[in-house]
C-alpha positions, 0 to 999 in steps of 0.5 A: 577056871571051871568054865575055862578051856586049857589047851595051853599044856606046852607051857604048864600042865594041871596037877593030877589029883592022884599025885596032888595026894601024894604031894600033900601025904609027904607035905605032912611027912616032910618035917625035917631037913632030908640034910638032918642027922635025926628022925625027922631028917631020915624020913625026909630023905627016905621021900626025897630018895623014893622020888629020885629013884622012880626017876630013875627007873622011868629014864634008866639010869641010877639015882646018882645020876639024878640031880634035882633042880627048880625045873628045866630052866635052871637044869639047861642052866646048869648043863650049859654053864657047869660044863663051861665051867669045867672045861674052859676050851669047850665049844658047843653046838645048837640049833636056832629054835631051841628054848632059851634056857639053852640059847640065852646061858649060850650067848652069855658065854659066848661074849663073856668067855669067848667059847664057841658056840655054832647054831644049826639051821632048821628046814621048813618044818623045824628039823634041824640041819646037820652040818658035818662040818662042824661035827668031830672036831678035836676038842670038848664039845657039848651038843644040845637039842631038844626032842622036841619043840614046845612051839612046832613039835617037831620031833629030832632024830637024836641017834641020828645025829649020834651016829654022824659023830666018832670024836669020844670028846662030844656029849649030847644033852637034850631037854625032853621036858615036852616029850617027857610022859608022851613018848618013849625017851628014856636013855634006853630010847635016845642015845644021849649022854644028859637028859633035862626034864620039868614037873610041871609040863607032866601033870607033876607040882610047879618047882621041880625039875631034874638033869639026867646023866647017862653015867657018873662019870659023865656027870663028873664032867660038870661043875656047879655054877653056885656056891655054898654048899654040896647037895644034889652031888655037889652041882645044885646046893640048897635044902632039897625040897622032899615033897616036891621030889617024891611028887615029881617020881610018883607022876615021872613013873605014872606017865611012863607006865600008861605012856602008851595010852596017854599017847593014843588019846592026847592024839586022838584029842589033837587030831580032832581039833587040828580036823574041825579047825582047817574045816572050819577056817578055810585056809588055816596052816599048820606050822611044823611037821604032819599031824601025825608026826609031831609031839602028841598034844601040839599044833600050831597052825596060823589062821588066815588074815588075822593077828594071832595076839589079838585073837588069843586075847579074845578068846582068853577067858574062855579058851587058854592058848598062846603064840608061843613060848611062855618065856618069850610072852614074858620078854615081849619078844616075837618067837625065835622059833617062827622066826627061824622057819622059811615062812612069811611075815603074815604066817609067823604073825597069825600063828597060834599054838595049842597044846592037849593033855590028857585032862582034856575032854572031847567035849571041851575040844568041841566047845573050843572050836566053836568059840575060835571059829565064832570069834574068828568069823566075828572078827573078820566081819567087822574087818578088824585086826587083819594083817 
């Protein structure tokens, strides 16, 4: 991978060296089970608990709140199913471009246990559609949007949203996993009552994710989806991995004590490469909001007649970046996201994502940019995949 470029950081991240340190150090302390009533078991805990409660603090909550999970994936499955679980008349509401890991345990119950579930519609550049209507209604009723989208970064107003709703039944979920370490989103910044958040999509180990809850009473309010034991607070059994937590809180509170700085070069970055495409490429689009109002680090932008798989795959040994969700590469499946938005067929089919991280340099974006313009021009040359 040392000659290979990384602009794919909406799917995972590189673990930073700081905290693969840290994650060895507690490999080597971590002996026992953090479960285990003797020394080993103690230490263990004491990594474990360390881990938590950075997490804590970096989202402003108590470390009661916090349940360790194998990553955002199994966090949304979790709020999504445990709160069904508990409430059997609930009902939820959504949008159509959130990550599957909310839609698809949403489409589950909704056959299975007749619950209803209301998607919103999104406009042109992804933001979402709110619809009073179905706002306030008298029953149970769990709201789940990202702050962010790890496709078109577009960025939700969530205390917007709050401020439309008066019923004392609603709660409001948002998996900040891709805004998480880029922007201010802790629960002193969004007025949510369930935060989602992943490791790897913050320079932290692969394995490790985390829900949030605003309250213990909140987290009451949810029960677990597995059977055979009571750990993580009785909502997700199974030997807690210590290593894998207190990596995870030692990269949790780095990103949010140089948050600020992070976000000024990962925009610098991501401007640069968005400027010297669209000059490059004449006719490039960018999908989503401004490039000064999205998620730092992302851009979509669809290149004129040309097929963006078969691009990216041109380009993959040299340049990593994707057509959208890693999730949906592995299904096959189009982008539900794209496929939401107001465009056409040739624009959703030609779009190709990158994401910019911090390990990123500006002489990679520069070499980046030559190979995509190169292979492009080659490309449309030889009249080749265009659509």
């Amino acid at each position: 991978m040392n000659n290979t470029i990384f602009l794919d950081n909406n799917s995972t991240t590189p673990l930073d060296p700081e905290i693969r340190a840290k994650y060895i150090e507690a490999l080597d302390a971590c002996l026992g089970n953090p479960a285990s009533n003797h020394t080993a078991g103690w230490l263990s805990k004491s990594y474990l608990e360390e881990g938590r409660e950075k997490i804590a603090d970096s989202l402003n909550t108590s470390p009661e709140c916090i349940v360790f999970t194998s990553g955002a994936t199994e966090a949304n499955n979790i709020v999504i199913l445990g709160y069904a679980n508990q409430n059997s008349q609930c009902r939820f509401i959504t949008s159509k471009i959130e990550h599957s890991s909310i839609l698809e345990p949403l489409y589950y119950i909704k056959s299975t246990q007749g619950l209803e579930v209301n998607l919103l519609e999104v406009d042109e550049i992804g933001l979402i559609k709110i619809n009073e209507n179905i706002l306030n209604h008298d029953s149970q009723t769990l709201i789940s949007i990202q702050h962010s989208n790890n496709e078109i970064g577009t960025i939700q107003d969530l205390n917007k949203l709050k401020s439309l709703i008066t019923s004392k039944k609603y709660l409001i979920h948002s998996d900040i996993s891709q805004s998480f370490g880029k922007l201010p989103c802790s629960f002193n910044d969004i007025d949510a009552d369930i935060l989602t958040i992943s490791g790897h999509k913050n320079h932290a180990p692969l394995g490790i994710g985390a829900i949030a809850f605003r309250s213990k009473n909140i987290l009451n309010n949810f029960q677990s989806i597995f059977k055979g034991g009571n750990h993580e607070f009785n909502l997700r059994p199974g030997t807690q991995l210590a290593a894998l937590a207190y990596a995870f809180g030692n990269a949790t509170e780095k990103s949010v004590s140089s948050l600020k700085e992070s976000h000024e070069y990962i925009s610098e970055l991501t401007n640069k490469l968005y400027a010297n495409l669209i000059n490059n490429i004449s006719g490039t689009i960018l999908l989503g909001p401004a490039i000064n109002d999205r998620l730092p680090g992302n851009l979509n932008l669809a290149f004129p007649k040309i097929d963006a798989k078969t691009l990216v795959s041109k380009i993959s040994s040299k340049v990593c970046c994707s057509t959208g969700s890693a999730c949906l590469s592995t299904s096959g499946k189009n982008s539900h996201v794209l496929e939401s938005l107001p465009i056409s067929e040739e624009v959703k089919s030609s779009a190709i994502r990158f994401g910019v991280s911090k390990f990123n340099t500006s002489e990679e974006i520069n070499k980046a940019v030559k190979i995509i313009t190169n292979k492009y021009a080659e490309l449309i040359q030889k009249g080749e995949l265009l659509l």
